[in-house]
N, C-alpha and C positions, 0 to 999 in steps of 0.2 A: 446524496444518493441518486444514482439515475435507475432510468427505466431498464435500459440493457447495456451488459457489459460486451464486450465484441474479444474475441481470445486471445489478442494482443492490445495493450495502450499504456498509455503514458500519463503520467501524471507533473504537476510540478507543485510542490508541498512546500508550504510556508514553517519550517521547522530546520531545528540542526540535527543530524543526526544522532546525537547522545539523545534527543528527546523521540523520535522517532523508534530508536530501539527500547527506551523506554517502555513507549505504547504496544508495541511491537507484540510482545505474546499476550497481552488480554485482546489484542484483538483480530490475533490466528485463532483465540477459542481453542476448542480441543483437539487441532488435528497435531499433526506429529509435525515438527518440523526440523529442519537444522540449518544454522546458519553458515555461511565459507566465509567471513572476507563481509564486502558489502552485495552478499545476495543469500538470501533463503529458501530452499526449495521444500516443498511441503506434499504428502499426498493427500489429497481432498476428493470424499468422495469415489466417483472411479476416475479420476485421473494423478497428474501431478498440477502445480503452481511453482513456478517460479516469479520471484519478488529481486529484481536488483534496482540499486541505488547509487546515485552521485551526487556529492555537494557541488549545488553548482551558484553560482554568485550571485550574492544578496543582493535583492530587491530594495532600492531607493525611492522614497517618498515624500520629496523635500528633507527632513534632518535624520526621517525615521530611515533605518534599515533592516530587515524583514530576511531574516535566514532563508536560503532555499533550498530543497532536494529535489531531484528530478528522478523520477520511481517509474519502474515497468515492471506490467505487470504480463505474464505469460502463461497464458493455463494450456493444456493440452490433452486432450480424450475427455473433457468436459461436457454435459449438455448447456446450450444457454441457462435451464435452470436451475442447474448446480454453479455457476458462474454469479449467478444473481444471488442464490440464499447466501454462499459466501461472500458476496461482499456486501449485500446491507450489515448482515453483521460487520463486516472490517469497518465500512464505513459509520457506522454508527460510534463504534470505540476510537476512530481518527478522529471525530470530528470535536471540534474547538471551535467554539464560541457561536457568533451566528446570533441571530435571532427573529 
């Protein structure tokens, strides 16, 4: 989780996309969303969110290999902290493992 979101960024996620959409609606919560293809646009709060994704090529670690997605995120008519409540929550229900 970070301190502030900025209304565009990127991410690069250690996951495949089956697992990704998995997580995917428990951790939109309860806003409305709908998915196109590999993007989801949502309205949160008083704006929208846009979410799109690409598989893009696994991560090497000597024999390990570590699926990737590279994820942007897009919010628009948002306050910084409406930006922020939505995504500790996202980030909380994305995160794996850690400790």
């Amino acid at each position: 989780m970070q301190s502030t979101y900025p209304p565009r960024f990127e991410r690069d996620m250690g996951c495949t996309e089956q697992e990704w959409l998995g997580w995917l609606p428990a951790a939109m919560g309860p806003v409305a969303w709908h998915r196109d293809a590999a993007c989801v646009t949502a309205d949160v709060s008083t704006g929208r969110l846009r979410i799109s994704w690409r598989v893009a090529e696994p991560r090497s670690i000597a024999l390990v290999r570590i699926p990737r997605l590279w994820v942007c995120f897009e919010f628009d008519g948002m306050s910084d902290d409406e930006r922020h409540r939505f995504m500790k929550r996202f980030d909380l229900y994305m995160q794996r493992g850690g400790g």
